[in-house]
C-alpha positions in Angstrom: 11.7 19.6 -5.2 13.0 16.9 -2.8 13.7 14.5 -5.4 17.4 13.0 -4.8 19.5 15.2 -6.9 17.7 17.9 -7.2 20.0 19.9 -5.0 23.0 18.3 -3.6 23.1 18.2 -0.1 24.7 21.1 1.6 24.4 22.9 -1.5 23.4 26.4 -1.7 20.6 28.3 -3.4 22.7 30.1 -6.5 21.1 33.5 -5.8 22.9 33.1 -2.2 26.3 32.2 -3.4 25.9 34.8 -6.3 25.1 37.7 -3.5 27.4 36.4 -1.5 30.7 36.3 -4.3 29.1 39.9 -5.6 30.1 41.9 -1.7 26.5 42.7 -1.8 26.3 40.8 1.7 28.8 42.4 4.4 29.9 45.1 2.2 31.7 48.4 3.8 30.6 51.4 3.7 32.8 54.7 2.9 32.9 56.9 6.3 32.7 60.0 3.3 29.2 59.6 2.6 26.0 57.6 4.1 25.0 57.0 0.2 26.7 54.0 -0.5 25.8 52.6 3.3 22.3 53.7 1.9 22.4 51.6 -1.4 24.1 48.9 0.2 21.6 49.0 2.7 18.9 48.4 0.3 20.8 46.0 -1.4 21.5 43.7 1.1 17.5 43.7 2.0 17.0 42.4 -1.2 19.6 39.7 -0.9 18.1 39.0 2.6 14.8 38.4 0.8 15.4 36.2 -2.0 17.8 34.2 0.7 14.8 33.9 2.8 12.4 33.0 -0.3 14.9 30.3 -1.5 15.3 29.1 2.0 11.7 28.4 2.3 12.1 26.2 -1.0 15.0 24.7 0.4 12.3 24.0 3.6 9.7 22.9 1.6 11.8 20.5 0.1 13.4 19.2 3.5 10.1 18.3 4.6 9.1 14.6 5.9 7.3 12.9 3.5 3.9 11.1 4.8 2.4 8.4 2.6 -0.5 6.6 3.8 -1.3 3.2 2.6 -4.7 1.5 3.5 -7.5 -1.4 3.1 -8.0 -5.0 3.7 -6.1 -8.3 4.2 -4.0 -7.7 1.0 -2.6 -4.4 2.1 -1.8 -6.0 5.1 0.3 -8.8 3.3 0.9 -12.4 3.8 4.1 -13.2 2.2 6.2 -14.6 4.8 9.8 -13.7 4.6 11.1 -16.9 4.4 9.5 -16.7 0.1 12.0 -13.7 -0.1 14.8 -16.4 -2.0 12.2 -17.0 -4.7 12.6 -13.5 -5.3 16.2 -13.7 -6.1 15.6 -16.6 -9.0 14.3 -14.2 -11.4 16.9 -12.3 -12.9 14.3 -9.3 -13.7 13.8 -9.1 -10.1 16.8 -10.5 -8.3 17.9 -6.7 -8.0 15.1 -5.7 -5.6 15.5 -8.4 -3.5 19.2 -6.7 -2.9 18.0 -3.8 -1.7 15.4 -5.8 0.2 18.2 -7.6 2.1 21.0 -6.1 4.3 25.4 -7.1 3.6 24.8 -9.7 6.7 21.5 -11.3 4.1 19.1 -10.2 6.6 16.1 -7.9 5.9 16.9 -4.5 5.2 16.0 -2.0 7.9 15.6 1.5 6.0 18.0 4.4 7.6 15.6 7.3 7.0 11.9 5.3 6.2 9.6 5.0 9.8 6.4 3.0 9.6 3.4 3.6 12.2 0.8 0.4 11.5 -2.7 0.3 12.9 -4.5 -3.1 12.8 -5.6 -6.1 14.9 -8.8 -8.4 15.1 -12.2 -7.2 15.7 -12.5 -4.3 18.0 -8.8 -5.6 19.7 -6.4 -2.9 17.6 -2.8 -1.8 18.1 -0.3 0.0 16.4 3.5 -1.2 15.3 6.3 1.4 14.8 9.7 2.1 14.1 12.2 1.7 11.4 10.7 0.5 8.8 12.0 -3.1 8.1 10.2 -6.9 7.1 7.7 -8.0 9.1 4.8 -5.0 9.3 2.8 -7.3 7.0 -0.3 -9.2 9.0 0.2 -9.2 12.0 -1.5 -11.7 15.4 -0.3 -9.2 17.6 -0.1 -5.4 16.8 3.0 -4.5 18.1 4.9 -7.5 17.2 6.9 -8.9 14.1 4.6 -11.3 12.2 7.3 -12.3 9.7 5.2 -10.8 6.8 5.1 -8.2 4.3 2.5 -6.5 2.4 3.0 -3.7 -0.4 4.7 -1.3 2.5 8.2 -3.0 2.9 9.5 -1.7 -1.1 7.5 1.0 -1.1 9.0 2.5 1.8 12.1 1.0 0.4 11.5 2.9 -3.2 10.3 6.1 -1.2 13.8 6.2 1.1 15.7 5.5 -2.7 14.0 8.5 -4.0 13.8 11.1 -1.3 16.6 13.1 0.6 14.0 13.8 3.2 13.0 11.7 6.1 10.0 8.8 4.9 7.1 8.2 7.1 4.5 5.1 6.0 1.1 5.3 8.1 -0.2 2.3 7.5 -4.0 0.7 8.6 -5.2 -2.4 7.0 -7.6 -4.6 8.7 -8.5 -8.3 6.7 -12.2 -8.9 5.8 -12.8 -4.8 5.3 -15.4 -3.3 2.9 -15.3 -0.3 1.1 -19.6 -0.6 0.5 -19.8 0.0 5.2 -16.4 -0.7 6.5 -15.0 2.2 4.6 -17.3 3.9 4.0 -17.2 7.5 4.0 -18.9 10.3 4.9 -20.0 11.6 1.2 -21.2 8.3 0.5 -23.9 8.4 3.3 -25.1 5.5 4.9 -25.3 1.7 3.9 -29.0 0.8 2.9 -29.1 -2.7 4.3 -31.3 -5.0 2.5 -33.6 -7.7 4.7 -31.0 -10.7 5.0 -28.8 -7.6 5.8 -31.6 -6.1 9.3 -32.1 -10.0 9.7 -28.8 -11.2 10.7 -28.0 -7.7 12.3 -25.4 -7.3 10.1 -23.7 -3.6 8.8 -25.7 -1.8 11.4 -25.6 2.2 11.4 -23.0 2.8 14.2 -20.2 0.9 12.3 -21.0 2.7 9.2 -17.5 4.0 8.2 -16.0 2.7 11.5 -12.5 1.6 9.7 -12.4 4.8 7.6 -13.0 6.6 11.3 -10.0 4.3 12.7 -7.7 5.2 9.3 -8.5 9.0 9.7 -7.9 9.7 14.0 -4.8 7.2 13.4 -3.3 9.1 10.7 -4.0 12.4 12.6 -2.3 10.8 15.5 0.3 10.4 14.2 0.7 13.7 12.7 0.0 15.5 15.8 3.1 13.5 17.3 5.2 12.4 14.8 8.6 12.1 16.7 7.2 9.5 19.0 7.4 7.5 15.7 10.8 9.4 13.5 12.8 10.4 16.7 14.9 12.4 14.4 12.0 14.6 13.2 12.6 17.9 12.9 9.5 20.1 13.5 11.1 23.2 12.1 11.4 21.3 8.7 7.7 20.6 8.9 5.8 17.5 7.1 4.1 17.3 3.7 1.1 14.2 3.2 3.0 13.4 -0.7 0.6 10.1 -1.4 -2.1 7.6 -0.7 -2.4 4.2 -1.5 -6.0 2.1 -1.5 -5.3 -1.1 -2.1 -8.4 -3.0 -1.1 -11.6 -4.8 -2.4 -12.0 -9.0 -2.0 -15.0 -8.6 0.2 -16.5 -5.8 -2.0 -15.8 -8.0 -5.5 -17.4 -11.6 -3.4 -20.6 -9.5 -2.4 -24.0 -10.2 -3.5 -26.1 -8.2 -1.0 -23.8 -4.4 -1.6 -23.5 -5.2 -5.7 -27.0 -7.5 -6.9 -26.3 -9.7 -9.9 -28.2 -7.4 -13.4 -30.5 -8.9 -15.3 -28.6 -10.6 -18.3 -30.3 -7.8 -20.8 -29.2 -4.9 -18.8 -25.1 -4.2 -19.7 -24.3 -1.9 -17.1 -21.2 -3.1 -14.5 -23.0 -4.2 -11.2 -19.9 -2.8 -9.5 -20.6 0.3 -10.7 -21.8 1.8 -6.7 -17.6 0.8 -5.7 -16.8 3.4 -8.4 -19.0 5.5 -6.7 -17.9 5.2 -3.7 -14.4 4.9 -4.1 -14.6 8.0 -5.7 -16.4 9.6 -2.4 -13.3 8.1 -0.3 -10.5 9.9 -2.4 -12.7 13.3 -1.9 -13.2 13.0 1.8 -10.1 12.0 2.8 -8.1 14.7 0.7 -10.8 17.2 2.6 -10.0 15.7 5.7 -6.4 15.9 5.2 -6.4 19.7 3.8 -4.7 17.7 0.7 -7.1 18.4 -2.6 -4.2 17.5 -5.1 -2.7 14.3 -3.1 -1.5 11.6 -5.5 -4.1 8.6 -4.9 -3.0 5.5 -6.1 -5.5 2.9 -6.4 -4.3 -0.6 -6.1 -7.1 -3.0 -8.5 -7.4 -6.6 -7.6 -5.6 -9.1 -9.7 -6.0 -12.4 -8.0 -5.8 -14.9 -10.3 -3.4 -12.9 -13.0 -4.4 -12.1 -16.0 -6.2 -14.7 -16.9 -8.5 -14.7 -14.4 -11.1 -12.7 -16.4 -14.0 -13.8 -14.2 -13.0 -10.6 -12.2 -12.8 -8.0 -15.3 -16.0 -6.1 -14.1 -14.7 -5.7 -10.6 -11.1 -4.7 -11.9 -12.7 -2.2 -14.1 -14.8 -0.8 -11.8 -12.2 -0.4 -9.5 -9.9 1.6 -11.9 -13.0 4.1 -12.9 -12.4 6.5 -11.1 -8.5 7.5 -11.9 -10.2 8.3 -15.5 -12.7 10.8 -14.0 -12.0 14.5 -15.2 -11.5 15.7 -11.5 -8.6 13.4 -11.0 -6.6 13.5 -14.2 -3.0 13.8 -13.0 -3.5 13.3 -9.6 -5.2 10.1 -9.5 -4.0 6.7 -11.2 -4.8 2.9 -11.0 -2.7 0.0 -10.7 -3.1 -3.0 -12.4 -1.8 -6.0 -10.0 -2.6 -8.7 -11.8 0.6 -8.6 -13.8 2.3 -9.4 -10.8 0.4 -13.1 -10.2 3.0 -15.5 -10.3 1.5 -18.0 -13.1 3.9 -21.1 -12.2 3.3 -20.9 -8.5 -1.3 -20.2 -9.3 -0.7 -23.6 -11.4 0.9 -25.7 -8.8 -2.0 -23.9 -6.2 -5.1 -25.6 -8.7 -3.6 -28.8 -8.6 -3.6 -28.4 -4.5 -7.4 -27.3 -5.1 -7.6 -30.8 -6.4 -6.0 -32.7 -3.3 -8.5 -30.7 -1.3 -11.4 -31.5 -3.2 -10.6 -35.0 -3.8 -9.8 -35.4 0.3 -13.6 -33.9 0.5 -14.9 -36.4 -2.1 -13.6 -38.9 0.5 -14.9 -37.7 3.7 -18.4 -37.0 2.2 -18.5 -40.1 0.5 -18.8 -39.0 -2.8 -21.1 -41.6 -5.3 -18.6 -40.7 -8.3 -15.0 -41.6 -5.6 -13.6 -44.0 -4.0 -15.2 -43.6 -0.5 -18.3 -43.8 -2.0 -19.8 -47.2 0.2 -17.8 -45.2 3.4 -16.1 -47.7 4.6 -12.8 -46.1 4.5 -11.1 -45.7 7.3 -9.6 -41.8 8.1 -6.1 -43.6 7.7 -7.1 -45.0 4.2 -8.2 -41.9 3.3 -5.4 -40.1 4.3 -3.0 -42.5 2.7 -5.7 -42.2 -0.6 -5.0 -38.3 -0.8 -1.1 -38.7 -0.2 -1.1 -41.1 -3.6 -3.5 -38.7 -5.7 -1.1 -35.8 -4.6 2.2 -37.2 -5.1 0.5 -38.5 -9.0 -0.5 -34.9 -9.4 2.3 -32.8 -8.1 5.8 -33.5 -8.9 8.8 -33.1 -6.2 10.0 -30.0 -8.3 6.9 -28.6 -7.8 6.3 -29.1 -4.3 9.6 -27.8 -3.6 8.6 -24.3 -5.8 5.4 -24.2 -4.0 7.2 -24.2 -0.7 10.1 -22.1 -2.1 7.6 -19.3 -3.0 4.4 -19.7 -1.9 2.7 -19.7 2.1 -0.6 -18.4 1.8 -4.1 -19.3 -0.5 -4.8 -17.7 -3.9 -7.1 -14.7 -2.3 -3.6 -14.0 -0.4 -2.0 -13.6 -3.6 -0.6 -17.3 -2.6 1.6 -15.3 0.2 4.2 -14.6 -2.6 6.8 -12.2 -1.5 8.2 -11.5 -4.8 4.5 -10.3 -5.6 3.9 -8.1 -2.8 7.6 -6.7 -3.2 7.0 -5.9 -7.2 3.6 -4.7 -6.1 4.9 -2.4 -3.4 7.2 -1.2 -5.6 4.8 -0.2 -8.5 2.6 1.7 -6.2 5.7 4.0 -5.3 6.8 4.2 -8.9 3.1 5.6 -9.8 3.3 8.2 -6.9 6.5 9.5 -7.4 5.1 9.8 -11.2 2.4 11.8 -10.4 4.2 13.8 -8.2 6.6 14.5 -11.4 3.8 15.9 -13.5 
């Protein structure tokens, strides 16, 4: 129920009009005799009770729909806008980035999707909110546009396309986040730290689980005062949590200290703890939220595309748990690696080069050209501007700036990547949901 469709609006319940057409509801009674008054009596009570019962559906359905999304620097989203045209030059995409864009070409701000957005830098957090529009991505300033998105922008978009009901995003992403003591949650107890770990004073006790803390007292928050966010909300109608999104895990897959490296006979996954833990995190928060059936969709890192099998163990691990027997039809992975944009990752290795070749000249390099130092910085510059224009060609610096504005681990800041992204998790909520 509150699927678009399902009832038209303004429609009523069948058994209403039904009761209604029958006289059962405001029928007279014969002076003669109180039986009929009697019977008709009755009658109407039961009317009045399946009205009532299907008016609760009807409530039920009308509800504002909550979806929370959180985790790291991807979920916060570094595709600036300004990539949105590269969207438009695939014709298997071109259509989404029509709904993404309003009749006067600028960003789309959703009629009946709100966003509230906690993030910020260190200890220094703040929340955006309002209709939800581009530019809740990553953010230097809480409550102000950055000109980004992350996954949120077409999921709320998808979300508002499906639903009747009000949308409501609650979104906390913060960059540099771990699940292993960042995230961590309660079930999962606390982070062991290893020496290097008590030497530097590094993922002490106290911020054990301090993000998952922030992510849990923002969403109830909110939920305690939702119409300072959706001034249209309704209280009467109520609010139902319908989904979760995780879509985290860079710092987690680059860690040596949380996941050791196995000896080369033993074949188990050293990322088999995130499972783990993970696991711990869709438990806790679905106890927290009084929600043990929530949809969880788990976003799996896919940096790189497919090719990038260097990251298999990490991707797999990170998928586990949506195959566990206590989350079968209620819990399912993404894969985003589908969504790397191949043309734009090649164009970003041959930039790798420039770098490293600009770093072979500063460090004077034995096997480059800087190798006796005496290169000036405006040789070398002029050096790096020759290698580059040899490597990449004028169509592929214009592509690069056409689509891309961020590094590789950013998903190269490719709005046509976040936007198909963002709309895939949706797509996989609103599927479980249909189950």
């Amino acid at each position: 129920m509150g699927l678009k469709k399902v009832l038209a609006p303004g429609a009523l319940p069948k058994v209403l009009v039904n009761a209604t057409k029958s006289g059962v509801i405001g029928a007279q009674t014969d002076p003669r005799t109180g039986y009929l008054e009697m019977k008709q009596t009755i009658a109407r009570c039961f009317a009045i009770t399946f009205i009532l019962a299907f008016a609760n559906v009807a409530l039920a359905a009308g509800k504002l729909k909550v979806f929370i999304l959180a985790g790291q620097s991807n979920m916060e989203g570094h595709a600036k806008v300004e990539t949105f045209d590269y969207i438009g030059d695939d014709p298997a995409t071109a259509p989404l980035l029509k709904e993404m864009r309003g009749k006067d070409g600028k960003s789309r701000v959703c009629d009946n999707a709100w966003i509230s957005y906690l993030t910020g830098m260190g200890d220094e957090n703040g929340e955006g909110f309002g209709k939800l529009t581009a530019g809740y991505g990553s953010r230097r300033n809480p409550a102000e546009d950055g000109g980004k998105i992350g996954p949120e922008f077409t999921f709320g978009i998808t979300m508002d396309k499906a639903f009747e009901e009000p949308v409501l995003i609650i979104k906390t992403a913060w960059g540099g986040k771990s699940l292993y003591h960042d995230y961590r949650s309660p079930s999962s107890g606390v982070y062991e730290r290893n020496e290097q770990d008590i030497e530097r004073k590094r993922f002490t006790e106290d911020r054990n689980g301090h993000y998952y803390r922030l992510m849990i007292n923002h969403v109830h928050s909110v939920l305690k005062d939702i119409k300072r966010v959706v001034p249209s909300y309704n209280a009467k109608q109520g609010f139902e949590i319908a989904g979760f999104v995780w879509f985290q895990g860079f710092n987690d897959m680059v860690s040596r200290g949380a996941y050791p490296e196995l000896p080369k006979e033993r074949k188990a996954n050293r990322f088999e703890n995130y499972s783990k833990w993970l696991a711990c995190l869709i438990r806790d928060v679905r106890k927290e939220l009084k929600t043990p059936e929530m949809p969880f969709v788990i976003g799996v890192m896919g940096v790189g595309g497919l090719s990038n099998t260097r990251q298999q163990d990490f991707r797999d691990a990170m998928a586990a748990p949506a195959a566990y027997p206590e989350f079968k039809g209620n819990v399912v992975a993404v894969q985003t690696a589908p969504f790397w944009s191949d043309e734009l990752g090649a164009i970003d290795a041959k930039r790798n080069q420039v770098r490293q070749m600009s770093y072979y000249l500063r460090s004077k390099h034995p096997k480059h050209a800087n190798k006796d130092g005496k290169m000036t910085k405006e040789q070398q510059r002029e050096y790096v501007q020759k290698y580059e224009a040899e490597i990449i060609s004028p169509k592929e610096k214009a592509l690069w700036e056409r689509g891309a504005s961020n590094a590789g681990y950013h998903y190269l800041g490719c709005a046509k990547t976040f936007a198909v992204m963002g709309k895939a998790f949706a797509d996989a909520i609103l599927d479980l949901r249909a189950r």
